[in-house]
NUKOLBA-601952 format. One record per residue (C-alpha): residue in one letter; z, x, y. Coordinates in steps of 0.1 Angstrom, whole numbers, plus 5000, padded with zeros to 4 digits. Layout:
BEGIN
+---------+------+------+------+
| residuo |    Z |    X |    Y |
+---------+------+------+------+
|       A |    Z |    X |    Y |
...
+---------+------+------+------+
END
This chain:
BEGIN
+---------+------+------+------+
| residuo |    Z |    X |    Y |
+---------+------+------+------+
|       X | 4839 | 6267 | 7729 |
|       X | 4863 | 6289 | 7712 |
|       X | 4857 | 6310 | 7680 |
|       X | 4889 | 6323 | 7655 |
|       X | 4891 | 6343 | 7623 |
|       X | 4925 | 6327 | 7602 |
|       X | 4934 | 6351 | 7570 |
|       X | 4956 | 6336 | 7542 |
|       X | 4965 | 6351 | 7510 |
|       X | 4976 | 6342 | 7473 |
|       X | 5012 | 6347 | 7458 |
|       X | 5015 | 6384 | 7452 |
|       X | 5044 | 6408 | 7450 |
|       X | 5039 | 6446 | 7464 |
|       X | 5056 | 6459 | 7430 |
|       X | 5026 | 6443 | 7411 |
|       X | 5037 | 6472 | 7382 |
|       X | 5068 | 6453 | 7378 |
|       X | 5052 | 6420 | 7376 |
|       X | 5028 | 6426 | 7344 |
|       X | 5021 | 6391 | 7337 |
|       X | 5010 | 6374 | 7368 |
|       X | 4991 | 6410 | 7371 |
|       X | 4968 | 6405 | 7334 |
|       X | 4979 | 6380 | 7310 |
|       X | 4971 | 6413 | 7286 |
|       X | 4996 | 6428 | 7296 |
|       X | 5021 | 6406 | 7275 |
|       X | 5035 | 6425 | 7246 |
|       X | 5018 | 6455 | 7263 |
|       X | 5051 | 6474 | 7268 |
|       X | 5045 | 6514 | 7264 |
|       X | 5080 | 6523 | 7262 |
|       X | 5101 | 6489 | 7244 |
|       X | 5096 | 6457 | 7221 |
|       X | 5103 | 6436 | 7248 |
|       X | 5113 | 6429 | 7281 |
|       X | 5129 | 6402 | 7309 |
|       X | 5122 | 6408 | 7343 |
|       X | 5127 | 6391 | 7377 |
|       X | 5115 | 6398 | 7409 |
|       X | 5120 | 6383 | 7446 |
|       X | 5099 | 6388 | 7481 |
|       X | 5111 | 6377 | 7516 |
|       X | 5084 | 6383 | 7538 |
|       X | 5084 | 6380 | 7574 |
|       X | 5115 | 6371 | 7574 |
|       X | 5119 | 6373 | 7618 |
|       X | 5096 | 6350 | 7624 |
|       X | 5105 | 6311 | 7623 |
|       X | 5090 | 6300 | 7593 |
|       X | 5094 | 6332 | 7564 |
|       X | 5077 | 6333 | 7531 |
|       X | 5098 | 6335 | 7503 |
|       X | 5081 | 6343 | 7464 |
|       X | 5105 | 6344 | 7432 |
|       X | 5089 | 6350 | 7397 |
|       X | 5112 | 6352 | 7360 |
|       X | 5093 | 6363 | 7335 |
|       X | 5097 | 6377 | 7295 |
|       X | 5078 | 6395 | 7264 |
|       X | 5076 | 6400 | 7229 |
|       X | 5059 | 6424 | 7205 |
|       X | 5054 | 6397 | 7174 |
|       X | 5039 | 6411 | 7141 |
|       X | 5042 | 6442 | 7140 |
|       X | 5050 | 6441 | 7104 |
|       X | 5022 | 6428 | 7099 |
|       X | 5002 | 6447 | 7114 |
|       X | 4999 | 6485 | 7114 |
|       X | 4977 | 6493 | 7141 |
|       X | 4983 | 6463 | 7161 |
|       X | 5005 | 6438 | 7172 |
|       X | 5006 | 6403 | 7191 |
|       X | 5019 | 6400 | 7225 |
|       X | 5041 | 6362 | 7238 |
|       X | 5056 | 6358 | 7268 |
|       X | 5057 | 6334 | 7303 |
|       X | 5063 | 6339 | 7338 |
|       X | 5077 | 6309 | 7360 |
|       X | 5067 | 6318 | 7399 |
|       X | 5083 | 6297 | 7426 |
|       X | 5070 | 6299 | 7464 |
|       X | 5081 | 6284 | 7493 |
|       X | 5059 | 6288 | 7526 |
|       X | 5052 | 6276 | 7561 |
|       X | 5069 | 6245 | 7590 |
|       X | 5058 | 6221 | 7563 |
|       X | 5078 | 6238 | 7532 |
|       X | 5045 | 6243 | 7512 |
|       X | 5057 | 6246 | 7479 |
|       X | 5043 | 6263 | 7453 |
|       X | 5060 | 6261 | 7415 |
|       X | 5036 | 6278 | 7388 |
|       X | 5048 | 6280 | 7346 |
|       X | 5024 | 6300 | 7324 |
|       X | 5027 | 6310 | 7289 |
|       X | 5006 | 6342 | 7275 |
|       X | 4991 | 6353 | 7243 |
|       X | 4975 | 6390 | 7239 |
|       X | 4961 | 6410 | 7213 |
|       X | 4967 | 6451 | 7209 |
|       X | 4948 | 6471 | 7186 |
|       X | 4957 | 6508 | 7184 |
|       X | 4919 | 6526 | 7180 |
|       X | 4925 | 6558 | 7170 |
|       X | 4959 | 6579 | 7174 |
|       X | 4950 | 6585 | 7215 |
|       X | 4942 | 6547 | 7235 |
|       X | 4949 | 6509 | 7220 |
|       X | 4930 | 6483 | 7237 |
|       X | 4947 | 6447 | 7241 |
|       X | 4930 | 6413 | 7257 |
|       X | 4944 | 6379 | 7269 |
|       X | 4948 | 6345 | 7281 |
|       X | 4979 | 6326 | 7296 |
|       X | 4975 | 6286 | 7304 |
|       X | 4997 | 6273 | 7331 |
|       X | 5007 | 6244 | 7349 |
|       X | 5012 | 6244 | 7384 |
|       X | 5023 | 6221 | 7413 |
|       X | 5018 | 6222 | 7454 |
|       X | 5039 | 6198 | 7475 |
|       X | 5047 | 6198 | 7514 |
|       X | 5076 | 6181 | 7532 |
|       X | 5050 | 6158 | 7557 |
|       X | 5081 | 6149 | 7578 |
|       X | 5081 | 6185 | 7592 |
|       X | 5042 | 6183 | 7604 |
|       X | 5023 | 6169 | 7637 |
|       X | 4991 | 6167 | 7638 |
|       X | 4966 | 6162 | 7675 |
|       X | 4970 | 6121 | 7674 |
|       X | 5008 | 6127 | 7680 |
|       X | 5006 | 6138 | 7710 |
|       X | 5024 | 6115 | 7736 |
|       X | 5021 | 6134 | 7767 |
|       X | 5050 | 6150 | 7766 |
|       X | 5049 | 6168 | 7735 |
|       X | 5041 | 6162 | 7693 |
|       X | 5064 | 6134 | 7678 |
|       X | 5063 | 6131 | 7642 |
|       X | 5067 | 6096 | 7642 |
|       X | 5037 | 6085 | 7656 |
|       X | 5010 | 6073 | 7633 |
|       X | 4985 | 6096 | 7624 |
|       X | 4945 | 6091 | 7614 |
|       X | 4953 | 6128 | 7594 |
|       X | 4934 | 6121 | 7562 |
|       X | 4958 | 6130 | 7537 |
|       X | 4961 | 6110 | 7503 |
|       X | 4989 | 6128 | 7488 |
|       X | 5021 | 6155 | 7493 |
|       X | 5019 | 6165 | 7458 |
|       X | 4995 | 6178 | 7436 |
|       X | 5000 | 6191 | 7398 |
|       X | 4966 | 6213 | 7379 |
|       X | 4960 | 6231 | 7346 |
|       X | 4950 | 6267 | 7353 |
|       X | 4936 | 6298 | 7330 |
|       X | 4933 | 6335 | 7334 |
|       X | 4923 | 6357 | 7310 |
|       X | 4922 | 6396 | 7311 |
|       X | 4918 | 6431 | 7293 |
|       X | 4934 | 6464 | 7293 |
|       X | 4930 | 6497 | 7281 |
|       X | 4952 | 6527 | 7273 |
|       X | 4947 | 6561 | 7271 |
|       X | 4973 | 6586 | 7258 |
|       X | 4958 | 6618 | 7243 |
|       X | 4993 | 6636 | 7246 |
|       X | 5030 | 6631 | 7248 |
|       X | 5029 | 6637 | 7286 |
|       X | 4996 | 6619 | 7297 |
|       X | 4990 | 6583 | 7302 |
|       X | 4968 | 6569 | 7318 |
|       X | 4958 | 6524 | 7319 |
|       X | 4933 | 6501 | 7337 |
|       X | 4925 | 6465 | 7333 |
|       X | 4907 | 6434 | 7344 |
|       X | 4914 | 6399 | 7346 |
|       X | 4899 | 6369 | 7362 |
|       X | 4924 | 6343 | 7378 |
|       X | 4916 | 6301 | 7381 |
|       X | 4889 | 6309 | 7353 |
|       X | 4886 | 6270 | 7352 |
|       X | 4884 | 6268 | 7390 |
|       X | 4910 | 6238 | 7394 |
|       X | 4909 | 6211 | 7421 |
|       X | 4937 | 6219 | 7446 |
|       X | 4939 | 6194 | 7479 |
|       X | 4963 | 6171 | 7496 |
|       X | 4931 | 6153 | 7509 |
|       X | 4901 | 6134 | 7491 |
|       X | 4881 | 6162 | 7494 |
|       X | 4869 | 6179 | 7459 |
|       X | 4883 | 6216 | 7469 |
|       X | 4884 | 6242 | 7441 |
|       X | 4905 | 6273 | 7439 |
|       X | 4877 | 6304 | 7438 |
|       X | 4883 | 6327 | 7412 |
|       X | 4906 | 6361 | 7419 |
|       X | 4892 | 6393 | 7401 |
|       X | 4919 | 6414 | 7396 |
|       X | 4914 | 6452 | 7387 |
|       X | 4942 | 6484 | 7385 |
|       X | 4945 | 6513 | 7374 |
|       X | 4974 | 6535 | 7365 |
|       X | 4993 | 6566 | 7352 |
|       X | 5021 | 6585 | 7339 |
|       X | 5019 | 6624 | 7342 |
|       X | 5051 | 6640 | 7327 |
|       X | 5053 | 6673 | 7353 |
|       X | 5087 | 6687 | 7336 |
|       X | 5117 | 6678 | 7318 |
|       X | 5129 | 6665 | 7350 |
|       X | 5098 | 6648 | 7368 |
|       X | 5073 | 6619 | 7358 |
|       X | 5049 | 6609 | 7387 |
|       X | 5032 | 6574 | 7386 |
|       X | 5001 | 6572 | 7408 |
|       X | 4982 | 6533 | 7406 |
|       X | 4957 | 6517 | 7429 |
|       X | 4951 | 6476 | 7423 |
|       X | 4920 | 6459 | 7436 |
|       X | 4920 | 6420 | 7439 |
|       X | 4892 | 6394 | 7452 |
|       X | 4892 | 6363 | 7457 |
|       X | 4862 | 6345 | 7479 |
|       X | 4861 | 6365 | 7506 |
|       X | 4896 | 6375 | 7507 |
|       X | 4907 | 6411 | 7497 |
|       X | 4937 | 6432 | 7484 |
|       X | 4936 | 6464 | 7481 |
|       X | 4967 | 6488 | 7475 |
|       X | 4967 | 6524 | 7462 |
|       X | 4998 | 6550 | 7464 |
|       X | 5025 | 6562 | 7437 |
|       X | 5061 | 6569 | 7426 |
|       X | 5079 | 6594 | 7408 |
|       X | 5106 | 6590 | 7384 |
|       X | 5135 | 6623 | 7385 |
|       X | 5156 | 6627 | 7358 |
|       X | 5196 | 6627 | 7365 |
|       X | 5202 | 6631 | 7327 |
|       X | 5196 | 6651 | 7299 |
|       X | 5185 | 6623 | 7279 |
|       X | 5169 | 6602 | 7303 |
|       X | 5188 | 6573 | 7305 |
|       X | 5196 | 6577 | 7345 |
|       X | 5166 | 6584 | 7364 |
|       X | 5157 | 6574 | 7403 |
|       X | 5128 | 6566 | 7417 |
|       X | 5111 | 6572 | 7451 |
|       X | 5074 | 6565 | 7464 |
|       X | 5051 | 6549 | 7487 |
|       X | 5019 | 6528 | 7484 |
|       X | 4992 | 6513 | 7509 |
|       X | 4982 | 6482 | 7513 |
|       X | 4946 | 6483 | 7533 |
|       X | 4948 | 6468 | 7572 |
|       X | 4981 | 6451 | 7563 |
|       X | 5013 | 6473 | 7553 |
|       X | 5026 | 6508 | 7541 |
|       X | 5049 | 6500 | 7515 |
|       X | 5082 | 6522 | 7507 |
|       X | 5096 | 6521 | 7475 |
|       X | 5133 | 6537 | 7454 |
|       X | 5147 | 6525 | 7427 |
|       X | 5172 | 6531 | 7397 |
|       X | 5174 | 6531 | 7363 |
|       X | 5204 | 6535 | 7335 |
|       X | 5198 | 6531 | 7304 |
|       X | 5173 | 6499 | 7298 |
|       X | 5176 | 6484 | 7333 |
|       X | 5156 | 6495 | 7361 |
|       X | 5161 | 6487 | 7395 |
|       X | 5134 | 6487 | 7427 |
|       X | 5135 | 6479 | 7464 |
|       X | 5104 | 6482 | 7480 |
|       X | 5099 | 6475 | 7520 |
|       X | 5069 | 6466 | 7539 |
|       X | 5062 | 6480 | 7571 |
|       X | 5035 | 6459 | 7589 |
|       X | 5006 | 6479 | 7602 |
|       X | 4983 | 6456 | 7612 |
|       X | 4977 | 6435 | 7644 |
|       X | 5002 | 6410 | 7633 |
|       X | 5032 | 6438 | 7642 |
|       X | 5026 | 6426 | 7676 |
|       X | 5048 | 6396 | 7663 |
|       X | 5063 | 6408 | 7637 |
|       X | 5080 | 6441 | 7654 |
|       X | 5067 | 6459 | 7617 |
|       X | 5092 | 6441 | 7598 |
|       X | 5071 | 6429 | 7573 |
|       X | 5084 | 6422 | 7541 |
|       X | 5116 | 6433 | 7513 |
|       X | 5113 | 6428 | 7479 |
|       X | 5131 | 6438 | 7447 |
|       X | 5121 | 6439 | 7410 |
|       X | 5147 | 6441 | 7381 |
|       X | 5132 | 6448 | 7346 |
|       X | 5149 | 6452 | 7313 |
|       X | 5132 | 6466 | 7286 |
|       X | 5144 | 6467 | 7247 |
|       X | 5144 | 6476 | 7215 |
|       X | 5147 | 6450 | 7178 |
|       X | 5177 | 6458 | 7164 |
|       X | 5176 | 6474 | 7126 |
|       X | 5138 | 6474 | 7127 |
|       X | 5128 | 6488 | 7092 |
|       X | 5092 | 6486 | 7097 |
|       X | 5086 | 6512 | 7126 |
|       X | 5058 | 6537 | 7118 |
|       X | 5042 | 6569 | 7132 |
|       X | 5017 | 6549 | 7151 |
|       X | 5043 | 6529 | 7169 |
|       X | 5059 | 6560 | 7186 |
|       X | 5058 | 6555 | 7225 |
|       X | 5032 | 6556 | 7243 |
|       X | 5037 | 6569 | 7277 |
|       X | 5054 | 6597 | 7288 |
|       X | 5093 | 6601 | 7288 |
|       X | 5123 | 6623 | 7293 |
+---------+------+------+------+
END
């Protein structure tokens, strides 16, 4: 008799700060530093091994009633996340569209909550599988009957998370965020077989700042905490942001983060004007680098961030929020 432990893991991106939505569906609207903002980010992990995983995201937000409003505002946006995984080409294609609240309390922190609904769909290519039956004494053929119970290659489920932040800002050079959300809140059926399988919920914590040092530096520590069953993420670390400029509007970026038993993460990036730039690289430190030879994973996150044109109703209490050159 033989014994195994198998870990698996959830769609995630290492730059989770430049992913806000699939982070905490509060987090739409929640933009310290714009009115809105379009972002897009792409992971190839393990990409020397046979069968690479590949995650792509797109996702947008909008501040909406802030005319309306003068301590608060509504957050809208969507993400649209797109995974592909494994021999069988598990596929993974996810659309969610968010609604948040953000009520300024006080002059110093604003607290914000939210939902997104989604719709998402698994399929796998069963022409690229063999299962034990298959065997034919020489080796696996795929075109062999199987007794593999499987009823389907394509499943489609509604899925909720819902989540909270809060800000604290007590000066122009302080800032300083955490949240929690709860992921598969409805606990949707997920299975190619007839088997009633559930998705366990994934708790989702992080905590974050920005600490304005001079004109010239802004460092950004952040730690992120996620469980799901028995399965746990848990990254800590930071960047800093220098300032090429005298205004700001070229800065570069340079840090590194930990992701427990798995990977040390490096990270520089790039921003002019409203567009910033990050590549991030994962070097495997776990058992797995055996295989992998450390090469664990690249990624890159692109995030624009505006302003409304000709706003006339901008106020005192809708000055930024975090710190910047």
């Amino acid at each position: 008799m033989f014994t195994a432990t198998v870990h698996a893991q959830d769609l995630h991106f290492s730059q989770y700060f430049n992913s806000p939505l699939t982070t905490n569906p509060a987090n739409t609207g929640f933009i310290p530093d714009g009115d809105y903002r379009l972002g897009v980010n792409y992971r190839n992990q393990w990409a020397n091994i046979p069968v690479p995983y590949k995650t792509m995201s797109a996702f947008g937000d909008f501040q909406l009633m802030k005319d309306k409003l003068e301590y608060g505002w509504v957050g809208v946006g969507g993400v649209i996340l797109h995974d592909v995984a494994g021999t069988g080409n598990l596929t993974s294609t996810k659309v969610y569209g968010s609604v948040a609240y953000h009520q300024l309390m006080g002059q110093s922190s604003l607290l914000s909550a939210g939902f997104n609904v989604g719709w998402a769909n698994k399929r796998i290519d069963m022409s690229k599988l063999t299962f034990f039956d298959q065997w034919n004494g020489q080796f696996f053929d795929a075109q062999l009957p199987t007794a593999e119970p499987i009823s389907q290659n394509n499943v489609n489920y509604l899925d909720l998370q819902v989540g909270l932040n809060y800000a604290y800002f007590p000066t122009d050079d302080i800032y300083i965020n955490a949240g929690l959300s709860v992921q598969h809140v409805n606990k949707p059926k997920e299975t190619f077989y007839n088997y009633n399988n559930q998705i366990d919920r994934r708790f989702i914590g992080f905590l974050n700042a920005s600490l304005k040092l001079s004109d010239k530096v802004i460092i950004n520590p952040s730690a992120y905490f996620a469980q799901q069953a028995k399965a746990r993420e848990i990254v800590a670390g930071g960047n800093a942001a220098y300032n090429l400029s005298g205004d700001g509007e070229q800065q570069v970026f340079g840090g590194i983060y930990y992701r427990l038993d798995d990977a040390a993460i490096f990270l520089v990036g790039y921003q002019i004007k409203n567009v910033k730039i990050m590549f991030n690289y994962d070097v495997t430190t776990s058992a797995f680098s055996a295989a992998n030879r450390r090469q664990g994973a690249y990624e890159i996150g692109i995030v624009y961030t505006g302003l409304y044109p000709n706003l006339q109703f901008r106020n005192a209490a809708r000055k930024t929020l975090c710190p910047s050159f």
